[in-house]
C-alpha positions, 0 to 999 in steps of 0.5 A: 786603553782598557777600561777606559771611562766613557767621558760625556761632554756636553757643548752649548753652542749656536750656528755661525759661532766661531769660538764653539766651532773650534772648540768642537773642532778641538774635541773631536781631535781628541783620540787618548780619552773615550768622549762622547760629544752633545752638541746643542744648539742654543736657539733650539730652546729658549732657556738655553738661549736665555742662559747661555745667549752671551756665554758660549761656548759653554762645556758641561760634563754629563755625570749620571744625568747631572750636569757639571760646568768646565772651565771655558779653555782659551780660544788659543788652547791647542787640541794637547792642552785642551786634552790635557785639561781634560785628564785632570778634570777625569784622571 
C-alpha cells in the first residue's frame, strides 16, 4: 500500500509466557499493515517488572516517543480479528 503509516508496536513480555508468545506470533503475521514489533522483556528492568509483572502481555503504541496503551486482544483472537483491532486503532 502506498504510503502506508509505519505503526510502532511495543510488546511487554517475559521468557516462557505463553499468551505474549502468541500474541507476537499473531503480530508478525500481520502482512496488510507496516508494524514495527519492540519486544521487551519485562525481567530486564525492574520497573517494568514492577509494573507489568501480573499483566502481560502488554501492547503499547509507540506514537512520536509517547507511549499508548491497546486493549489487551483474547488469547482466543484469531491473527484477522487481531488486524482488524488494529485497523480501527489506526485507520
Amino acid at each position: 500500500m502506498p504510503n502506508q503509516q509505519l505503526i510502532k508496536l511495543i510488546l511487554y513480555s517475559k521468557p516462557g509466557c505463553h499468551l505474549c508468545e502468541g500474541l507476537q506470533e499473531k503480530l508478525e503475521q500481520i502482512s496488510s499493515l507496516d508494524l514495527e514489533l519492540e519486544v521487551r522483556d519485562i525481567n530486564s528492568r525492574e520497573d517494568w517488572l514492577r509494573a507489568y509483572q501480573y499483566e502481560v502481555p502488554v501492547l503499547y503504541r509507540n506514537r512520536d516517543g509517547r507511549e499508548e496503551m491497546l486493549p489487551r486482544p483474547s488469547p482466543r483472537t484469531t491473527v484477522k480479528q487481531l488486524e482488524t483491532m488494529l485497523k480501527k486503532y489506526f485507520g
